[in-house]
N, C-alpha and C positions, 0 to 999 in steps of 0.2 A: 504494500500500500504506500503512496507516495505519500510523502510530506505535506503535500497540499490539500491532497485528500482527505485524510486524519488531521489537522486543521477548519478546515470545512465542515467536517461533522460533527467535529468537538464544539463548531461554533454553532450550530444547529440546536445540542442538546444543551447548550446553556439555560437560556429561557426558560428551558423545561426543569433544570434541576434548579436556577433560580426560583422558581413558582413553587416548586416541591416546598423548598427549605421556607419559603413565607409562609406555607399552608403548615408544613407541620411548627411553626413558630407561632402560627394563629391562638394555640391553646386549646382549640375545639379536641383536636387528635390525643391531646392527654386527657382531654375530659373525657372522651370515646374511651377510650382504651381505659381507663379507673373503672369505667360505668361498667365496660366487661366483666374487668378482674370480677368485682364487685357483685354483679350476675352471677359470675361463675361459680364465686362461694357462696351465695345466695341458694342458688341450685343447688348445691353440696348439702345444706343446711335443711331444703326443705324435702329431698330424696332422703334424707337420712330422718327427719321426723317422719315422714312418713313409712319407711320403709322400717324403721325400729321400732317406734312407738303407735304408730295407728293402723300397720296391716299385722301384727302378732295377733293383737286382741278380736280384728275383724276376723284374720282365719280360722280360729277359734269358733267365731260364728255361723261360719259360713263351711264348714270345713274343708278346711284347706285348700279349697278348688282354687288349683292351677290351669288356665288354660294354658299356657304355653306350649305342653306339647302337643296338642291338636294340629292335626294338619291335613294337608289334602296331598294323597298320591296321583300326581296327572303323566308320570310316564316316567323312562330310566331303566337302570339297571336295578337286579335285587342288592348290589352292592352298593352303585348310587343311583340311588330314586330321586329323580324334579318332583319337589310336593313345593304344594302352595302352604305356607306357616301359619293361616286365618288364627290361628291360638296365639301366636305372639300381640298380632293385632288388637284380638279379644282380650290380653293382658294390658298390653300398653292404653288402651280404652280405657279401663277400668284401674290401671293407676294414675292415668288422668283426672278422672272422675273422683279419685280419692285424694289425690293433691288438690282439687280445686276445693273440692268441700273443708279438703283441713284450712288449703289457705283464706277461705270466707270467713269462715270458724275465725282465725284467726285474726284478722279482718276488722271482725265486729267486735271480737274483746278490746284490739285496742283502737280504738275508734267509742267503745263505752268508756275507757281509761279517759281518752281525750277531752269527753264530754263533760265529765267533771271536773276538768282542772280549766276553768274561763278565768282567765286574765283580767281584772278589774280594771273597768274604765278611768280615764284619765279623766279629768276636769276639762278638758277641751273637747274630749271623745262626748262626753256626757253633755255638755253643753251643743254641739254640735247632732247629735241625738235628738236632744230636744229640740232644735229651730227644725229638723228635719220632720219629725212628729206635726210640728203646729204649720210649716207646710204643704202638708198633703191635702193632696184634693178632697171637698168635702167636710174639711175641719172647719168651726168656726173655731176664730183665736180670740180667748176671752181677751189679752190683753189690750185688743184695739176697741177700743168702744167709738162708738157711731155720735158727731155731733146732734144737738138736736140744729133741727132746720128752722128757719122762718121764711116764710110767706111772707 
């Protein structure tokens, strides 16, 4: 490759790698990337309550039915058979189903937690409260009284 030509392409991908280096400088891309990590242990956390603490006792219930190994044989060898897995499906269903109801569950306790901890209004909050109150449509405001008229 000539000289001139490696020169010229180098000059080509600058732009490109200048743009990179401002995008990943922007801040957004470490905020992407935290929010994964973040997710990822997240997910760790709620496969793991679920999977240790809320399908034991459901198995118990339900006994123990696994669908996973269910499957469909649609051709192959007796050594290796093509089956369709519909069990794994019918698992992963139904521990969708049970991670969504623990994470509701969970959801609502703390969202009840939140609900009683309100923050007490400020003197401006509260005053502002009430000019918004004696503004609504339909309110009469006692404090304006009406002159009387003359004829």
């Amino acid at each position: 490759m000539s000289d001139s030509l490696l020169r010229q392409r180098l000059h080509v991908h600058r732009p490109l790698a200048r743009d990179f280096g401002a995008f990943l400088r922007r801040g957004n891309v470490a905020d992407l990337a935290i929010g994964v990590v973040i997710g990822a242990a997240f997910g760790k956390i709620v496969s793991s309550f679920v999977g240790d603490i809320i399908t034991p006792p459901l198995g118990l219930l339900i006994d123990e039915v696994n669908f996973s190994a269910l499957r469909l044989r649609i051709g192959g060898t007796a050594v290796a058979p093509v089956t369709i897995n519909y069990g794994m499906f019918l698992q992963t269903l139904l521990d969708f189903a049970i991670i969504g109801v623990a994470l509701f569950g969970l959801s609502r306790l703390i969202n009840r937690f939140r609900r009683g901890r309100t923050a007490a209004l400020t003197k401006d909050q509260e005053l502002l409260a009430e000019i918004r109150d004696l503004l609504r449509p339909g309110r009469t405001n006692p404090a304006v009284t009406s002159a009387p008229t003359t004829d």
